[in-house]
mmCIF file of the N, C-alpha and C atoms, coordinates in Angstrom:
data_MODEL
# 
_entry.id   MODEL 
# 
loop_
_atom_site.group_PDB 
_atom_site.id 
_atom_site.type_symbol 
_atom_site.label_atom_id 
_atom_site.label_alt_id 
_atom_site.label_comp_id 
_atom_site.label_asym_id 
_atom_site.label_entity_id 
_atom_site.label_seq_id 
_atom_site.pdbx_PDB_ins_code 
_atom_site.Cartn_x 
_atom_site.Cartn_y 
_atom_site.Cartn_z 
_atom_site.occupancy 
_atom_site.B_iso_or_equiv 
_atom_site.pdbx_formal_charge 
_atom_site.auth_seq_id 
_atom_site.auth_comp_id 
_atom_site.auth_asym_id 
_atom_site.auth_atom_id 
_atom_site.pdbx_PDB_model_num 
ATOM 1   N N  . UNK A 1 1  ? 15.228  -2.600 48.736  1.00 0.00 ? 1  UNK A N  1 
ATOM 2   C CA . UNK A 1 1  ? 14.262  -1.681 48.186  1.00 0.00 ? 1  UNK A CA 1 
ATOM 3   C C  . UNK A 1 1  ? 14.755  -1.096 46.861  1.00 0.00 ? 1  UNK A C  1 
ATOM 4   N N  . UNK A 1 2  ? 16.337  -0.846 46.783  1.00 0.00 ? 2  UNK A N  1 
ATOM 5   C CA . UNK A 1 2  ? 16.470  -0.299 45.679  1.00 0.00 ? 2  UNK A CA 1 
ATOM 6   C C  . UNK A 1 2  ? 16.670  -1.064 44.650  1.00 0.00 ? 2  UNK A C  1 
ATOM 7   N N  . UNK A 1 3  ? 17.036  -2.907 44.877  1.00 0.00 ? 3  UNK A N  1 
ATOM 8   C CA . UNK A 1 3  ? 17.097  -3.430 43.755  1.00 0.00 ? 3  UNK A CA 1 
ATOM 9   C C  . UNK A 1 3  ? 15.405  -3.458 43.063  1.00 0.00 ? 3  UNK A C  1 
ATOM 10  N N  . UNK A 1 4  ? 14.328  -3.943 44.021  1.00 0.00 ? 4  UNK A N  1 
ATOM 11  C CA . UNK A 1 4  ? 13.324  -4.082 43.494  1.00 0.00 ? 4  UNK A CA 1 
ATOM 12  C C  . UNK A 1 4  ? 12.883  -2.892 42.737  1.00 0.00 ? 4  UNK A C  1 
ATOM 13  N N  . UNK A 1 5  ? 13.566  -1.507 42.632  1.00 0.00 ? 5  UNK A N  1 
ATOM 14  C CA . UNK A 1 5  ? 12.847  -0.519 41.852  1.00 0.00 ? 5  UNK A CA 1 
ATOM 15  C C  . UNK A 1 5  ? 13.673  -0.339 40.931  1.00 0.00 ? 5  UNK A C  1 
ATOM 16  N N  . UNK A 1 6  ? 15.036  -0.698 40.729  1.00 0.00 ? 6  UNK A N  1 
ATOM 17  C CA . UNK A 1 6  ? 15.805  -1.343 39.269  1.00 0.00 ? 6  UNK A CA 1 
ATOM 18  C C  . UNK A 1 6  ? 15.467  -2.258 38.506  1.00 0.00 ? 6  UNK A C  1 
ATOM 19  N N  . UNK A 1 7  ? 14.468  -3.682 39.272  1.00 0.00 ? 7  UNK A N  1 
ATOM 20  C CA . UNK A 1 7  ? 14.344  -4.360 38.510  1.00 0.00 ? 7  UNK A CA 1 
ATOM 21  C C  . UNK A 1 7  ? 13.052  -3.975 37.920  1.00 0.00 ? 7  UNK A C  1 
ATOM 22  N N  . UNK A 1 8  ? 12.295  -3.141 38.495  1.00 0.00 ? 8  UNK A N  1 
ATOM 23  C CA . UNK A 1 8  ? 10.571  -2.754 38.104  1.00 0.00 ? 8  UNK A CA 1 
ATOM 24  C C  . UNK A 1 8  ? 11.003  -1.966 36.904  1.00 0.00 ? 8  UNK A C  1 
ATOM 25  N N  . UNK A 1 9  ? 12.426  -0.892 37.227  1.00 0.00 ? 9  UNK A N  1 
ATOM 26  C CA . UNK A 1 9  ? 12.419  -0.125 35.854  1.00 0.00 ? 9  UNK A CA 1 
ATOM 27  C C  . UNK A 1 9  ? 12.986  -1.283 34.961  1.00 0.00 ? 9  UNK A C  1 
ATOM 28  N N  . UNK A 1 10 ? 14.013  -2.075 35.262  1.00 0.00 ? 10 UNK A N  1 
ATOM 29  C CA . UNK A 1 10 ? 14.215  -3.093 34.015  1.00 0.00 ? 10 UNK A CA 1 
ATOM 30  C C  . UNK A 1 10 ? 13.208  -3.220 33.025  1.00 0.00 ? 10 UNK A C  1 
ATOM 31  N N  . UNK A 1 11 ? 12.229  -4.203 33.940  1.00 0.00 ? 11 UNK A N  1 
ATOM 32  C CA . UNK A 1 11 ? 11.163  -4.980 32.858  1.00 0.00 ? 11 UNK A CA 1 
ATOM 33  C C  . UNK A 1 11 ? 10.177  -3.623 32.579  1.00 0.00 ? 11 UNK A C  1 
ATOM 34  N N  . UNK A 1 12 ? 10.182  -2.528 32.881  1.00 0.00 ? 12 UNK A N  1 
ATOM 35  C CA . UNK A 1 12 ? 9.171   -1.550 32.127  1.00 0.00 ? 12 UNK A CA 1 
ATOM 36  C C  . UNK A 1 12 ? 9.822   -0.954 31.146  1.00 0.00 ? 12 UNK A C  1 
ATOM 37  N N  . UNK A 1 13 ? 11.354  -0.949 31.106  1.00 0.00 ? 13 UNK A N  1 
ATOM 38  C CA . UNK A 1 13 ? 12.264  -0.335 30.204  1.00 0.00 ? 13 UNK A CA 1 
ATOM 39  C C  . UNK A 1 13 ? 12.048  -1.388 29.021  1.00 0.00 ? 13 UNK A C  1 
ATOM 40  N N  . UNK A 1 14 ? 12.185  -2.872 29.299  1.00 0.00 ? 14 UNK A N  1 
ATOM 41  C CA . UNK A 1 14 ? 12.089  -3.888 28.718  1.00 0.00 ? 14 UNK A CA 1 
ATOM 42  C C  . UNK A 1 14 ? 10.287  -3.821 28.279  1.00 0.00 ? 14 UNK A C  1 
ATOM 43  N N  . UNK A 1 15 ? 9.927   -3.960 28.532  1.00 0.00 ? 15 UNK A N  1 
ATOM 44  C CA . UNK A 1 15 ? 8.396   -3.749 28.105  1.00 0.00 ? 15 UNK A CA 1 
ATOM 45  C C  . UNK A 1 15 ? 8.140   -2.986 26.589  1.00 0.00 ? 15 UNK A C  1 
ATOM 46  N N  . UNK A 1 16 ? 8.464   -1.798 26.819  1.00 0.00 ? 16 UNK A N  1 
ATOM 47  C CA . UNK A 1 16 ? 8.751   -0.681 26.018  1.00 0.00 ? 16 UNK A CA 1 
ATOM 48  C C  . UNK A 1 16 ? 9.465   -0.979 24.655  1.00 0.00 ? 16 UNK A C  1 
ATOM 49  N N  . UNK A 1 17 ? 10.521  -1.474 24.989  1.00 0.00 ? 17 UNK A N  1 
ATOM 50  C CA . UNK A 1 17 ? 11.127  -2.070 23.611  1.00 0.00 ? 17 UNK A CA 1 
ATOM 51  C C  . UNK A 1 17 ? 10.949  -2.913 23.122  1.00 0.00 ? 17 UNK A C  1 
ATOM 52  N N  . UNK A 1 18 ? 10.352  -4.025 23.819  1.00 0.00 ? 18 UNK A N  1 
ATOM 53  C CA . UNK A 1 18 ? 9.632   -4.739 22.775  1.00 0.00 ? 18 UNK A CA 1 
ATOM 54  C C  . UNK A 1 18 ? 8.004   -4.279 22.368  1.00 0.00 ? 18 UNK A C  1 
ATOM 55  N N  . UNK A 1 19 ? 7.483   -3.390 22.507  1.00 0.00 ? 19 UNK A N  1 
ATOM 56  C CA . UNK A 1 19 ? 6.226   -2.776 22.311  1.00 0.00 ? 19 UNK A CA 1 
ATOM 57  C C  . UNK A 1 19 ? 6.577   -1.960 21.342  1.00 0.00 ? 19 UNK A C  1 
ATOM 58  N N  . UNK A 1 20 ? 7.788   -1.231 20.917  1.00 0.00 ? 20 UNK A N  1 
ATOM 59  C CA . UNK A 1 20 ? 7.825   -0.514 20.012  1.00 0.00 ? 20 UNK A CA 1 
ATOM 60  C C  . UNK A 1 20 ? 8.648   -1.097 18.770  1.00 0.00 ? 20 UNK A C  1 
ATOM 61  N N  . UNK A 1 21 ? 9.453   -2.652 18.873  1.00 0.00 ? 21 UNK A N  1 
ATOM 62  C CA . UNK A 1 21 ? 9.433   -3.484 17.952  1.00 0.00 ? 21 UNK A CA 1 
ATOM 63  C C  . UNK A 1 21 ? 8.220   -3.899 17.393  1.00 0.00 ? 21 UNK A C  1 
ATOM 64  N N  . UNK A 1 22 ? 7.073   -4.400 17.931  1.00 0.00 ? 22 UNK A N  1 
ATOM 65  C CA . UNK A 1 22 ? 6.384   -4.646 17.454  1.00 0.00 ? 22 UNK A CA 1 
ATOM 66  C C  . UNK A 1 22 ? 5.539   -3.834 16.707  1.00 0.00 ? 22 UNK A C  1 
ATOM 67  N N  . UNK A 1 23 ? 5.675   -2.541 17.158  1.00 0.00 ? 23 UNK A N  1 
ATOM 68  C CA . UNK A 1 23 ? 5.262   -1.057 16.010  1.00 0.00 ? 23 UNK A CA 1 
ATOM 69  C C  . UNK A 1 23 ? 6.097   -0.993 14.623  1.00 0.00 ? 23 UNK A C  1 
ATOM 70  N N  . UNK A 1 24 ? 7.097   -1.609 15.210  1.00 0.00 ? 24 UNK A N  1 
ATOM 71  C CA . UNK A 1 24 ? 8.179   -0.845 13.916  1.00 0.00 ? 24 UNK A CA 1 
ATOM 72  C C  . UNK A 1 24 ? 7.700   -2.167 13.062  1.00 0.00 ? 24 UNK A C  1 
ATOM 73  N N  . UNK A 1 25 ? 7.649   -3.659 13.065  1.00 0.00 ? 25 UNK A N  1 
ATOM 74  C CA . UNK A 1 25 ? 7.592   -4.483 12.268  1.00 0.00 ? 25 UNK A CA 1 
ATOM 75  C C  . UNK A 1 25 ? 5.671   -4.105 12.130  1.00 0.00 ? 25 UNK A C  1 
ATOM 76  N N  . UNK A 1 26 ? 4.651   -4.185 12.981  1.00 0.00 ? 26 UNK A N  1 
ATOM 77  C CA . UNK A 1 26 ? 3.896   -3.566 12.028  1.00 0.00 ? 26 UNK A CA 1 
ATOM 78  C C  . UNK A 1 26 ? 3.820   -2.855 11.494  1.00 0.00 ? 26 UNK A C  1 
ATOM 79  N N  . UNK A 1 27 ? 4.162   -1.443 11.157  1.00 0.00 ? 27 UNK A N  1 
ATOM 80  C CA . UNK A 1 27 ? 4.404   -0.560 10.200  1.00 0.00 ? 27 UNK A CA 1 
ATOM 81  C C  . UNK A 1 27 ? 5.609   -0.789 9.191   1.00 0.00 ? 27 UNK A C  1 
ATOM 82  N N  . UNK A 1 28 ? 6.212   -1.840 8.930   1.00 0.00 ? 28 UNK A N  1 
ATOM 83  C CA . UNK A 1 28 ? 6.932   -2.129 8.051   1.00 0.00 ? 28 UNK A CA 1 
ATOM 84  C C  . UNK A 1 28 ? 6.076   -2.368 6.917   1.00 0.00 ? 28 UNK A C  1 
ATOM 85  N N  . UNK A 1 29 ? 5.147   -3.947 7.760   1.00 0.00 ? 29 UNK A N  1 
ATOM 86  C CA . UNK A 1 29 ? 4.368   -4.786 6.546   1.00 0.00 ? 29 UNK A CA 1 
ATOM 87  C C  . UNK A 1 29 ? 2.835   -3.723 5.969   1.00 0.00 ? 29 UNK A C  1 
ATOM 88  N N  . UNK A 1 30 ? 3.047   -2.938 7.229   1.00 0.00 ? 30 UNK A N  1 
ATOM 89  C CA . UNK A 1 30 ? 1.459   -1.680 6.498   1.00 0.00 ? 30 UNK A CA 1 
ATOM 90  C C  . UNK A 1 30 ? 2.341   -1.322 5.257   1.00 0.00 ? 30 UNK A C  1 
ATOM 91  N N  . UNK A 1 31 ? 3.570   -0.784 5.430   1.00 0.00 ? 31 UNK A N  1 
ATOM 92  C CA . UNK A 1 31 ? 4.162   -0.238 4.110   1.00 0.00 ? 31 UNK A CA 1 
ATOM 93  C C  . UNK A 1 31 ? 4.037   -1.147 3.139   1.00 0.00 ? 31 UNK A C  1 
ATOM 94  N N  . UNK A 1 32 ? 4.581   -2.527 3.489   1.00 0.00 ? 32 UNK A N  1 
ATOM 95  C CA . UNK A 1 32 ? 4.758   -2.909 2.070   1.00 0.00 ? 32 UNK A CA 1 
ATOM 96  C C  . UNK A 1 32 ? 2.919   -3.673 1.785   1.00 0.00 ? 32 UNK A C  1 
ATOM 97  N N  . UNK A 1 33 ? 1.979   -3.287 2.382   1.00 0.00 ? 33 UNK A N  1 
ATOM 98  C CA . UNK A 1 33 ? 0.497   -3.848 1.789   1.00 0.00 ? 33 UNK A CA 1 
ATOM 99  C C  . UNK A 1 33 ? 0.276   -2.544 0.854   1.00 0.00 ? 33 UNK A C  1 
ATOM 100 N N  . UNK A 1 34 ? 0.695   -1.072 1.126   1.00 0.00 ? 34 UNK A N  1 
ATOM 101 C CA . UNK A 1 34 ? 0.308   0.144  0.852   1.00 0.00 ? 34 UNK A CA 1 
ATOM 102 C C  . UNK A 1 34 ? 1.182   0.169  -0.832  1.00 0.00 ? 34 UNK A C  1 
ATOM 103 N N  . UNK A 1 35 ? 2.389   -0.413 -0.790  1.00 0.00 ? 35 UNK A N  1 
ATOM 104 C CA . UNK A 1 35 ? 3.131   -0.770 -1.804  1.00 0.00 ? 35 UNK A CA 1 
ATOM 105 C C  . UNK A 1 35 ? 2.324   -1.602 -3.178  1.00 0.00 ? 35 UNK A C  1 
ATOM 106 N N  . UNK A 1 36 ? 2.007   -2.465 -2.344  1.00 0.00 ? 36 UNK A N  1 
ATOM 107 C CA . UNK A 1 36 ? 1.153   -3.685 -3.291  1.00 0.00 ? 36 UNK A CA 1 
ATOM 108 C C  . UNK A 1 36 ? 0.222   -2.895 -4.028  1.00 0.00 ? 36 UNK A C  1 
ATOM 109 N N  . UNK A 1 37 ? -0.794  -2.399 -3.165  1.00 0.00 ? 37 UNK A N  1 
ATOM 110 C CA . UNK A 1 37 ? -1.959  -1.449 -3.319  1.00 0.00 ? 37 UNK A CA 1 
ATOM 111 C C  . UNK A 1 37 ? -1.871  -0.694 -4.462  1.00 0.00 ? 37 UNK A C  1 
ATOM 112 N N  . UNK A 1 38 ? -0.620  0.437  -4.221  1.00 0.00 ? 38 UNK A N  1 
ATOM 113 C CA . UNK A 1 38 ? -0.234  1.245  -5.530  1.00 0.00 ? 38 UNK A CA 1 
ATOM 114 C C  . UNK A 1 38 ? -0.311  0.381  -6.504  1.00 0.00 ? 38 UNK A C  1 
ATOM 115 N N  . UNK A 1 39 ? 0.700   -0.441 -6.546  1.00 0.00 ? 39 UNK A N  1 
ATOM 116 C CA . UNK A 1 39 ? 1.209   -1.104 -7.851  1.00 0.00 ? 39 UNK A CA 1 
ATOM 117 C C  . UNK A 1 39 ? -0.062  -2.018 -8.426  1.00 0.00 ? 39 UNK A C  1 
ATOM 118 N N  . UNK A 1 40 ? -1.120  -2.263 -8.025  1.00 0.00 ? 40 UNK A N  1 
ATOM 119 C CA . UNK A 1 40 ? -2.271  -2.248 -8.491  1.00 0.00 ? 40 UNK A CA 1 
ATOM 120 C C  . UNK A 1 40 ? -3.290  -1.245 -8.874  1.00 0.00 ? 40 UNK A C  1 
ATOM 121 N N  . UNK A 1 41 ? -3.154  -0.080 -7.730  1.00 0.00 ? 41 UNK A N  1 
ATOM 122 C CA . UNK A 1 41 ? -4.097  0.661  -8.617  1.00 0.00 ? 41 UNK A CA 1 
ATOM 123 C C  . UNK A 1 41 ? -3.220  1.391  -9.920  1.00 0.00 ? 41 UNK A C  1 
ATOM 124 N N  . UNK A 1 42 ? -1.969  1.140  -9.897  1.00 0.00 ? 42 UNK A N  1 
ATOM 125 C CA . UNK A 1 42 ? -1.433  1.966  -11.424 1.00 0.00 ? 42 UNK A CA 1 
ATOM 126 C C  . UNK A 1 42 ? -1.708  0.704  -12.452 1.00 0.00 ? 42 UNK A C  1 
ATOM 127 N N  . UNK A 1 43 ? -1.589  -0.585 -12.278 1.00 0.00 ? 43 UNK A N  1 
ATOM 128 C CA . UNK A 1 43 ? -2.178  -1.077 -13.792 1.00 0.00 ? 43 UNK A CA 1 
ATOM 129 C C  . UNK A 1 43 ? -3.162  -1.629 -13.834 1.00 0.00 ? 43 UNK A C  1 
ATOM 130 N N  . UNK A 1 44 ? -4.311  -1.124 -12.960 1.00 0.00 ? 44 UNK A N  1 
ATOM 131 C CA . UNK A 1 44 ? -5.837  -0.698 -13.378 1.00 0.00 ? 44 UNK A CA 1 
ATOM 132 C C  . UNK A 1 44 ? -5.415  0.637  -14.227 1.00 0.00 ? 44 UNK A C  1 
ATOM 133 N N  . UNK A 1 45 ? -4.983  1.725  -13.619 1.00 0.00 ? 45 UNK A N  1 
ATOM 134 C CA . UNK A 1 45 ? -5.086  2.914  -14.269 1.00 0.00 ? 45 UNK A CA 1 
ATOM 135 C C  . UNK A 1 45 ? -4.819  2.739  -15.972 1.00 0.00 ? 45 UNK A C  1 
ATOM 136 N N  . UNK A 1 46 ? -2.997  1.946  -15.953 1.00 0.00 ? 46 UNK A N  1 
ATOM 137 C CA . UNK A 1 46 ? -3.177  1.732  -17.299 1.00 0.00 ? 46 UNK A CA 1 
ATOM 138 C C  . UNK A 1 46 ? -3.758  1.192  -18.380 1.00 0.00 ? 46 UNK A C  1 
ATOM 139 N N  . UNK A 1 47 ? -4.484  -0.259 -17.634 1.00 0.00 ? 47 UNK A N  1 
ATOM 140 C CA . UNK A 1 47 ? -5.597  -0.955 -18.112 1.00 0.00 ? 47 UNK A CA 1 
ATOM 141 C C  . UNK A 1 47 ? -6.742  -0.157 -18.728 1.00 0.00 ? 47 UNK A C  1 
ATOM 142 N N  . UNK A 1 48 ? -7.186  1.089  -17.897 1.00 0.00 ? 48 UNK A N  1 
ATOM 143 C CA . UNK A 1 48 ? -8.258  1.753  -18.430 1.00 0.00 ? 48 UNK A CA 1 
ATOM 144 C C  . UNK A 1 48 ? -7.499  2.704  -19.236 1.00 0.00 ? 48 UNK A C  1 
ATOM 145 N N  . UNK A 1 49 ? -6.935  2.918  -19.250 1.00 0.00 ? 49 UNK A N  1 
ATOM 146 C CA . UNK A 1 49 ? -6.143  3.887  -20.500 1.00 0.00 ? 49 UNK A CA 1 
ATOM 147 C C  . UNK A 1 49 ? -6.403  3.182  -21.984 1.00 0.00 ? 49 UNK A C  1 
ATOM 148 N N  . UNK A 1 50 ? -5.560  2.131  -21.475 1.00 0.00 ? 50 UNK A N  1 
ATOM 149 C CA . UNK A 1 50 ? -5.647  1.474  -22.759 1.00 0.00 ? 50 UNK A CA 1 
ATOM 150 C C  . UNK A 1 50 ? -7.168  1.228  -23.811 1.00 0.00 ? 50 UNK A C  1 
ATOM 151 N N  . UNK A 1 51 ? -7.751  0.489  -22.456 1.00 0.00 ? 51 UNK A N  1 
ATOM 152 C CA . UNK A 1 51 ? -9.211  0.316  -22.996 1.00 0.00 ? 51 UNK A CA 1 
ATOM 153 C C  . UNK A 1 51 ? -10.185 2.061  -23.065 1.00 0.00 ? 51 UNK A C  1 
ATOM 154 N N  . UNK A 1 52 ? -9.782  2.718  -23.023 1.00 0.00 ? 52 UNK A N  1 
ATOM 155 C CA . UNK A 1 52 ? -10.052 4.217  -23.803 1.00 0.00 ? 52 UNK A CA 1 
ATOM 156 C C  . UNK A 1 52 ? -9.719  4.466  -25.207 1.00 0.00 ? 52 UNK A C  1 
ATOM 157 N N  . UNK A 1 53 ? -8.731  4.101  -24.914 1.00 0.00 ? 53 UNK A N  1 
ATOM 158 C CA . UNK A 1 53 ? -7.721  4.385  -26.636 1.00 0.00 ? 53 UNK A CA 1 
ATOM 159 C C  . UNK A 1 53 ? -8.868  3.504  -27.487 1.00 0.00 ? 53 UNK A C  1 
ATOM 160 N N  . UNK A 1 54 ? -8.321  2.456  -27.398 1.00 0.00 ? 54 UNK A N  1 
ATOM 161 C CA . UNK A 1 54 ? -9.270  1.065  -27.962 1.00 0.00 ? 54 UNK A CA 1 
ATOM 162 C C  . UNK A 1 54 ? -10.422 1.851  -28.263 1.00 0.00 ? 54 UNK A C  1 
ATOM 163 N N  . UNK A 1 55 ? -11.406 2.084  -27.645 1.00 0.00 ? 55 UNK A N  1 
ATOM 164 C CA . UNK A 1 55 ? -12.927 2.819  -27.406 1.00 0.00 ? 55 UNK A CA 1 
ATOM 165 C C  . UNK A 1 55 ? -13.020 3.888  -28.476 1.00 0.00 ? 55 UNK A C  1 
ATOM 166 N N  . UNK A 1 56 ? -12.011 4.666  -28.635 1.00 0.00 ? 56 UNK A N  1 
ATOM 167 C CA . UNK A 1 56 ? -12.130 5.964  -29.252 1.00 0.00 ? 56 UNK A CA 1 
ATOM 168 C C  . UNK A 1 56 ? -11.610 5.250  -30.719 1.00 0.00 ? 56 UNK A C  1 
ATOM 169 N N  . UNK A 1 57 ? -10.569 4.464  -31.154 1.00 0.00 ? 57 UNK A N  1 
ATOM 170 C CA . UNK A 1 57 ? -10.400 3.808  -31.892 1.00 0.00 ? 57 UNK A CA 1 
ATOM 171 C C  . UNK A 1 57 ? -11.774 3.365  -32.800 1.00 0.00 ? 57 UNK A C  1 
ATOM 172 N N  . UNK A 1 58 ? -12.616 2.823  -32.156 1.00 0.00 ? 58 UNK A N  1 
ATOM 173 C CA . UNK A 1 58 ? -13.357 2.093  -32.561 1.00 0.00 ? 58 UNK A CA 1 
ATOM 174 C C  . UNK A 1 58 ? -14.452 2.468  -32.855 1.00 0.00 ? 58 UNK A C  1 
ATOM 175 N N  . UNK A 1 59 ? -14.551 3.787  -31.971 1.00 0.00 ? 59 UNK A N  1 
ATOM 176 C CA . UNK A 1 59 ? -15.922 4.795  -32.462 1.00 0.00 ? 59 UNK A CA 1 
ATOM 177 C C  . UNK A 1 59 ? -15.545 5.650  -33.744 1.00 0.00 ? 59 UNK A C  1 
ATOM 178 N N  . UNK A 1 60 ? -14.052 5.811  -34.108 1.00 0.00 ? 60 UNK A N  1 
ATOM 179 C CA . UNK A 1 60 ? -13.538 6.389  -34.984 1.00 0.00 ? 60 UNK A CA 1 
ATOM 180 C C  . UNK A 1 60 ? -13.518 5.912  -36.126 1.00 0.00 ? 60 UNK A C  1 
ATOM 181 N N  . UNK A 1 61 ? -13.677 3.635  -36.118 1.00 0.00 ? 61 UNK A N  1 
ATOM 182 C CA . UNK A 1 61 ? -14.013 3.533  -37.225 1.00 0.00 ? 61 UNK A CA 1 
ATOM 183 C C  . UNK A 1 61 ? -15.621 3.118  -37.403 1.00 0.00 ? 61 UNK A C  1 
ATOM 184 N N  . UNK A 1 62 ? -16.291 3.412  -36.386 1.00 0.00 ? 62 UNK A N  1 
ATOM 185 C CA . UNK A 1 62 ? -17.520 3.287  -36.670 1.00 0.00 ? 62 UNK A CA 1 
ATOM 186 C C  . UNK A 1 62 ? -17.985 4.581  -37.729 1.00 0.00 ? 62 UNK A C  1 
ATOM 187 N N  . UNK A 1 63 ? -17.051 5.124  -36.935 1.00 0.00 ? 63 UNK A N  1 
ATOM 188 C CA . UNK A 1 63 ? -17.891 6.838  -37.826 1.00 0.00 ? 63 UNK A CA 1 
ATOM 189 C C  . UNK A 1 63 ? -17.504 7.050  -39.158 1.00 0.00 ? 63 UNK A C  1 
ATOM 190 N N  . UNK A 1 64 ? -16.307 6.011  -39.623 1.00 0.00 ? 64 UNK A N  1 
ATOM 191 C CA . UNK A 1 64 ? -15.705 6.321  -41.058 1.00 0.00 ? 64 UNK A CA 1 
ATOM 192 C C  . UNK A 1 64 ? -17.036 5.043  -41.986 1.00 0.00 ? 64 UNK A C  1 
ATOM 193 N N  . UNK A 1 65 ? -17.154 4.149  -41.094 1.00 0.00 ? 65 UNK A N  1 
ATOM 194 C CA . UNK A 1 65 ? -18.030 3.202  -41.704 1.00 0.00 ? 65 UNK A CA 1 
ATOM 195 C C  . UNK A 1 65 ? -19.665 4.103  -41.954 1.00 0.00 ? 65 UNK A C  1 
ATOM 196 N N  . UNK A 1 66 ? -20.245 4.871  -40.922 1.00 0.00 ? 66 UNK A N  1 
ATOM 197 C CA . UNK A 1 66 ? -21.287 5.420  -41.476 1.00 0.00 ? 66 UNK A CA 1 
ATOM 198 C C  . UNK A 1 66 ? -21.340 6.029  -42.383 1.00 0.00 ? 66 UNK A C  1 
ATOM 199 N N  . UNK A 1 67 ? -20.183 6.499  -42.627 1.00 0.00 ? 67 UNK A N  1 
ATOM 200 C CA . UNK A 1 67 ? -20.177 7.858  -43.842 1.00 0.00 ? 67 UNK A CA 1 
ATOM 201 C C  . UNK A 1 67 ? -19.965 7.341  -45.217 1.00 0.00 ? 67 UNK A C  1 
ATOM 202 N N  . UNK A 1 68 ? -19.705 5.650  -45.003 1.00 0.00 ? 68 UNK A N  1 
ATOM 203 C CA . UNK A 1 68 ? -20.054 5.102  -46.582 1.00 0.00 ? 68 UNK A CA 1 
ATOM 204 C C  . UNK A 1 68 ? -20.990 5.219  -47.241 1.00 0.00 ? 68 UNK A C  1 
# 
């Protein structure tokens, strides 16, 4: 009787750790998709920066051209 309730806690002890490996390696790769993510939305961000500058640039020489 008492091995069978050593071995029940075994494999539930065992259960457990591999259930919370498999947490830890999915929340690894969530990190590194969340990683990716950033590092795309920052060069969109700078992308539109840039193409602002450009924009204001260009309305700046539109406006020197009207005033000929």
């Amino acid at each position: 009787m008492l091995i069978k309730k050593l071995i029940g806690l075994i494999l539930i002890l065992g259960f457990f750790v591999m259930a919370c490996k498999d947490t830890k390696k999915e929340q690894e790769e969530l990190n590194q998709k969340l990683e990716q993510i950033e590092a795309v939305e920052t060069a969109v961000d700078s992308t539109l920066n840039a193409v602002n500058e450009k924009a204001e640039q260009v309305e700046e020489l539109i406006k020197e051209l009207d005033s000929i």
